[in-house]
C-alpha positions in Angstrom: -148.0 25.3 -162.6 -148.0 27.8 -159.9 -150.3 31.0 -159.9 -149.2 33.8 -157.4 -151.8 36.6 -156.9 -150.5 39.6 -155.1 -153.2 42.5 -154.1 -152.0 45.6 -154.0 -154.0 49.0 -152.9 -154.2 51.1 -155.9 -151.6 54.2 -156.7 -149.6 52.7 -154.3 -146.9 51.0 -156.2 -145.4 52.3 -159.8 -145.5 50.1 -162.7 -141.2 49.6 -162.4 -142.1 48.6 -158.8 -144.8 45.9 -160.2 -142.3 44.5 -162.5 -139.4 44.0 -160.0 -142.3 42.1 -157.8 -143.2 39.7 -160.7 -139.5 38.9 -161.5 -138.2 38.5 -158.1 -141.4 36.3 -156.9 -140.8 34.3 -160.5 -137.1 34.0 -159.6 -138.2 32.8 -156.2 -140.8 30.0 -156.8 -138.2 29.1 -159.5 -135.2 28.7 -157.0 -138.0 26.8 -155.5 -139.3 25.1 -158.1 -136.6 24.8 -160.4 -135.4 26.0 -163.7 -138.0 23.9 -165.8 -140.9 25.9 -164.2 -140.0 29.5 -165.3 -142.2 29.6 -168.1 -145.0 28.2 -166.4 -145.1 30.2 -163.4 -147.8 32.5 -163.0 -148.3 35.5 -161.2 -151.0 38.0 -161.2 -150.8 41.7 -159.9 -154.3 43.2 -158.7 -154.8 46.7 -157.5 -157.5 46.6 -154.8 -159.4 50.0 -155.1 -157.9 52.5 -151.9 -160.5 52.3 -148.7 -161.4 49.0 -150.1 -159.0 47.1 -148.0 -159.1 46.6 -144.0 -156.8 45.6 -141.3 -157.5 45.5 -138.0 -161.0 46.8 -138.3 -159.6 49.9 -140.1 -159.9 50.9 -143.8 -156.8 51.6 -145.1 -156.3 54.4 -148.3 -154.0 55.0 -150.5 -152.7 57.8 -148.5 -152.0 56.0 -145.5 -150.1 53.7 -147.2 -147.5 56.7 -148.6 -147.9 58.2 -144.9 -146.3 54.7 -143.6 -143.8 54.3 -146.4 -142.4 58.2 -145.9 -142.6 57.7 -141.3 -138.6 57.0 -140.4 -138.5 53.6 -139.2 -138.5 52.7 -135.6 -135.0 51.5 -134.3 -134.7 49.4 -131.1 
C-alpha cells in the first residue's frame, strides 16, 4: 500500500488545485501499480507554514512562490 506525502508551502495552492494533485498522483501510482491498488493508495497533502521552507540556503515565503508562478517563463 503506497503512501505519497507531498509538502506544500501554505496559501500557495487552492483546494481545486489539491484535489487535481491527489487524483492525478493516484491515477499515476495506479498506471503504475495497477488497477487493484486504487483504493489502497494513499496520499497525504501537508502545507508547510510560508518562511518555514528553504532552498538553497534561502527561506522561501508564500509570496515568492506567487512572484515565481506570475514571472513569464524564460524561452531559449
Amino acid at each position: 500500500m503506497p503512501l505519497i506525502n507531498v509538502k506544500l508551502i501554505e496559501n500557495v495552492f487552492t483546494p481545486a488545485q489539491k484535489q487535481e494533485m491527489i487524483e492525478k498522483i493516484t491515477d499515476t501510482m495506479v498506471a503504475i501499480e495497477g488497477e487493484t491498488m486504487r483504493g489502497v493508495t494513499w496520499v497525504c497533502v501537508e502545507e508547510v507554514q510560508s518562511g518555514d521552507w528553504g532552498i538553497g540556503g534561502q527561506c522561501l515565503t508564500t509570496e515568492a512562490v506567487h512572484e515565481l508562478q506570475a514571472a513569464e517563463p524564460v524561452t531559449a
